[in-house]
C-alpha positions as CSV (number, residue, x, y, z in Angstrom):
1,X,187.1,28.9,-15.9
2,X,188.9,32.3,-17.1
3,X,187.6,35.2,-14.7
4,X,184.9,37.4,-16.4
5,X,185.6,41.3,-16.2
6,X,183.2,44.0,-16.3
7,X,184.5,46.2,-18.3
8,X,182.6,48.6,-17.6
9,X,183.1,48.9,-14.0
10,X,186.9,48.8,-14.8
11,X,186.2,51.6,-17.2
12,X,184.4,54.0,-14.9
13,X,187.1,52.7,-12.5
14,X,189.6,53.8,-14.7
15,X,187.9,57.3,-15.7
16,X,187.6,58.2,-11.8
17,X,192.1,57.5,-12.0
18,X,191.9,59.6,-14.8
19,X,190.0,62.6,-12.7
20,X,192.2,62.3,-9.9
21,X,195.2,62.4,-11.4
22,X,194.0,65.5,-14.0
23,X,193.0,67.9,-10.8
24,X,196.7,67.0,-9.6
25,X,198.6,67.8,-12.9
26,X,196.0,69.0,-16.1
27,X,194.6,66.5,-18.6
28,X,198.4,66.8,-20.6
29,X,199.8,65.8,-17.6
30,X,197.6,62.2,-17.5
31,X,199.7,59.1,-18.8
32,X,198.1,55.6,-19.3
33,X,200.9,54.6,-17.1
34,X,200.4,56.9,-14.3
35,X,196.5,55.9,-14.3
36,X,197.1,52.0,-14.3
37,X,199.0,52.7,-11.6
38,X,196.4,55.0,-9.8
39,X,193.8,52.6,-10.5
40,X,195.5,49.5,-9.6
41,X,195.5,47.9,-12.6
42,X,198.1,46.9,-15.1
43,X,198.6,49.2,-18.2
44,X,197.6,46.0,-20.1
45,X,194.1,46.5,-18.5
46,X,194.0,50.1,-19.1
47,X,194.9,49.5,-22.5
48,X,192.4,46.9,-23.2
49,X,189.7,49.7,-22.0
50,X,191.1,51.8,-23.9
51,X,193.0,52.3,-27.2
52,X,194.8,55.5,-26.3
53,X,195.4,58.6,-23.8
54,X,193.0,60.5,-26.0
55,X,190.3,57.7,-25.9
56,X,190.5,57.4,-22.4
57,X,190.4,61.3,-22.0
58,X,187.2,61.3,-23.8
59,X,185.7,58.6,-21.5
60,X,186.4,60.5,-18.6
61,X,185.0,63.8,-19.7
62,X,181.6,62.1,-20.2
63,X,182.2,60.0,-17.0
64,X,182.2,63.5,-15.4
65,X,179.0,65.2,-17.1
66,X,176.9,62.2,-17.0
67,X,177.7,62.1,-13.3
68,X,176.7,65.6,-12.9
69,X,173.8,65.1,-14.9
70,X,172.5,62.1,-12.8
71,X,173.1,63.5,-9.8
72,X,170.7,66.6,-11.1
73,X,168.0,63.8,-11.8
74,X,168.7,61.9,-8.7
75,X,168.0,65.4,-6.8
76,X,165.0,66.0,-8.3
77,X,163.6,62.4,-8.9
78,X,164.0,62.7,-4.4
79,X,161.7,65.0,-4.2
80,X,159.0,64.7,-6.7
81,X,156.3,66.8,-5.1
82,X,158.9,70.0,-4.8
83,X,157.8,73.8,-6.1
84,X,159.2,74.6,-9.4
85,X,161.4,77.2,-8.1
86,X,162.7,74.4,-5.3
87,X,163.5,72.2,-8.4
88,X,165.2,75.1,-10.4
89,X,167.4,75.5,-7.3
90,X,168.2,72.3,-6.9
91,X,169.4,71.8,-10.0
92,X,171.5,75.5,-10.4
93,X,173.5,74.7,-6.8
94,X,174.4,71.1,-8.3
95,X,175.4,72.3,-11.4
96,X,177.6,74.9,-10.1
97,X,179.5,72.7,-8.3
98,X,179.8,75.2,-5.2
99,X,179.8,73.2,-2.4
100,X,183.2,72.4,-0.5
101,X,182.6,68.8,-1.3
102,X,182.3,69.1,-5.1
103,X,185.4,71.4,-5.1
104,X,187.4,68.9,-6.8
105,X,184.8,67.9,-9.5
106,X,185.0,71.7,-10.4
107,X,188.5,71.7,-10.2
108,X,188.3,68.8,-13.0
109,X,186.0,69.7,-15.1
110,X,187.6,73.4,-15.2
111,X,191.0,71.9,-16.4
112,X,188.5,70.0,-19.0
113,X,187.4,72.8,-20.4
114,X,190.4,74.6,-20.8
115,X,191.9,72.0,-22.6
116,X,189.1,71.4,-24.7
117,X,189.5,74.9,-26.0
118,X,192.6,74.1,-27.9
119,X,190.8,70.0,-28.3
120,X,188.0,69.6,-30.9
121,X,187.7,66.0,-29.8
122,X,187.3,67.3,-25.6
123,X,185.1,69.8,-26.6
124,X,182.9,67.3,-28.4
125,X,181.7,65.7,-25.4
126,X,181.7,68.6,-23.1
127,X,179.2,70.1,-25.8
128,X,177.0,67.3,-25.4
129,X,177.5,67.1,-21.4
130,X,176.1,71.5,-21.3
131,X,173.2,70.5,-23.9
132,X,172.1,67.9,-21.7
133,X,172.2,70.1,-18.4
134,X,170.5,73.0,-20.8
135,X,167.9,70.8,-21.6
136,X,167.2,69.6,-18.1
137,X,166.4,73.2,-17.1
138,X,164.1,74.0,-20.2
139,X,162.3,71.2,-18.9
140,X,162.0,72.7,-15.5
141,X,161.1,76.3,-16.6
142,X,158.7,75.2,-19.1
143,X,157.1,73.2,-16.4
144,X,157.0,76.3,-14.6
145,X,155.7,78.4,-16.9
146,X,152.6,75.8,-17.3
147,X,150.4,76.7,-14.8
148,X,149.4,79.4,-12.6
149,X,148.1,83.0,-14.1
150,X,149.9,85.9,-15.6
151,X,149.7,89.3,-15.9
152,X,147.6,91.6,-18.7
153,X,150.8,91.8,-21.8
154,X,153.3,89.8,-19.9
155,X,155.7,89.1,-22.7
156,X,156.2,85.0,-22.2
157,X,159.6,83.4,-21.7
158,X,161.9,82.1,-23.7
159,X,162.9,78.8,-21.9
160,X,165.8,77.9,-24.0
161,X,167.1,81.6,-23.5
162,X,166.3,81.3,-19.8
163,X,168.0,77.8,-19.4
164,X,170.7,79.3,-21.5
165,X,171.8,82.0,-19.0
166,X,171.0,79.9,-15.6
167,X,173.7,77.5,-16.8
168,X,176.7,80.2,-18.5
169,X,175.6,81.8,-14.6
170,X,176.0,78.7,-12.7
171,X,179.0,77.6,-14.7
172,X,180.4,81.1,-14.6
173,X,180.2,81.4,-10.7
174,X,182.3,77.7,-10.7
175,X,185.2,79.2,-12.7
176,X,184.9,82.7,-9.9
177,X,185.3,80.6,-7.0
178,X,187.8,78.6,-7.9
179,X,190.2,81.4,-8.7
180,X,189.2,83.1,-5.4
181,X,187.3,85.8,-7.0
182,X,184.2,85.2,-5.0
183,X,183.8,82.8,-2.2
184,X,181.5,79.9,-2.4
185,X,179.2,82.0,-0.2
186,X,178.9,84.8,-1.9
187,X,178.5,82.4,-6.0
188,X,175.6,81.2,-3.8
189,X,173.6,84.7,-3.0
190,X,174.6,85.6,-7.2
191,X,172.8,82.0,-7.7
192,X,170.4,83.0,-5.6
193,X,169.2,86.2,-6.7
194,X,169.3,85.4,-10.2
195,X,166.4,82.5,-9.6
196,X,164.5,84.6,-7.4
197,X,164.4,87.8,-10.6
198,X,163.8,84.1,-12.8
199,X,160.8,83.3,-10.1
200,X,159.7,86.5,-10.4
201,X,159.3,86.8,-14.4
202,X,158.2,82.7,-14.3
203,X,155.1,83.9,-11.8
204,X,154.3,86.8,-14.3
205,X,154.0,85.0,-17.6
206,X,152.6,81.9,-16.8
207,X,149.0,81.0,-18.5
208,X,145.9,81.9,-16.9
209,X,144.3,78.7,-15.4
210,X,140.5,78.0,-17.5
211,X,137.8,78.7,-15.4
């Protein structure tokens, strides 16, 4: 009996070659032939997966967001019974990508981005990748904002506006570190200040509870 593949598995396989090899030399540095090789699997493999470089570039942008993405859920889904502003948190530090350990995920999806901005088809996916993030974190502040009481002529948030600026912050402080600007420390105390003035406003303009 011929040996069944899953292709899929191959392909997420192939996608993680793909990162690898991108924070080494840029996404125009990535050939099919250097990423057969990284994955250890024949070009013919790779090029069953995939019809071209630009395909396979476009798998392993998504491959990168949705596993951001996830990992955001996954977070959250962990600890179901957290505060709002615990869940905000945890979602801002994973998004940011500030941690040593995610160093070289930021490192990708930076060189991503920067090629994307001379890319229309990159920037398709990385589009798509930020809205889903965006929306994550409208969920969370409208959550927020759902119970609890707020002041006399609070003026009430704007959760896409809010959930707009945590994520240009958070993605913002990614591109700072990794230049050196700031150190991961101090991205963290910008983070964190920024979601406890967000806290702050959230407490102030959330409905009063029916009595």
């Amino acid at each position: 009996m011929p040996k069944q593949v899953d292709y899929e598995s191959r392909r997420r396989r192939i996608a993680e070659a793909v990162c690898l090899l991108a924070d080494e030399h840029g996404p125009e540095g990535v050939s099919m032939r250097d990423v057969a090789a990284r994955a250890q699997v024949s070009l013919g493999a790779v090029q069953r997966c995939f019809r071209s470089k630009g395909e396979m570039l476009l798998f392993a942008v998504d491959h990168v967001g949705d596993r951001i993405t996830e990992r955001v859920r996954t977070r959250l889904a962990a600890s179901p019974a957290q505060s709002a502003a615990a869940a905000l948190g945890h979602a801002a530090d994973e998004i940011a990508l500030l941690r040593e350990e995610r160093r070289a995920e930021a490192r990708i999806w930076l060189a991503f981005v920067a090629q994307a901005a001379v890319s229309e088809p990159l920037a398709g996916p990385l589009r798509t990748s930020y809205a889903a993030l965006q929306n994550l974190l409208v969920r969370l502040i409208t959550e927020a904002t759902e119970s609890g009481s707020a002041d006399e002529g609070a003026t009430p948030l704007n959760p896409e506006h809010e959930a707009c600026t945590l994520l240009a912050l958070a993605d913002g402080l990614t591109t700072h570190v990794l230049i050196g600007r700031l150190t991961a420390e101090e991205a963290e105390e910008v983070l964190h200040a920024h979601l406890v003035g967000l806290w702050e406003r959230l407490r102030s303009t959330r409905p009063r509870k029916a009595v």
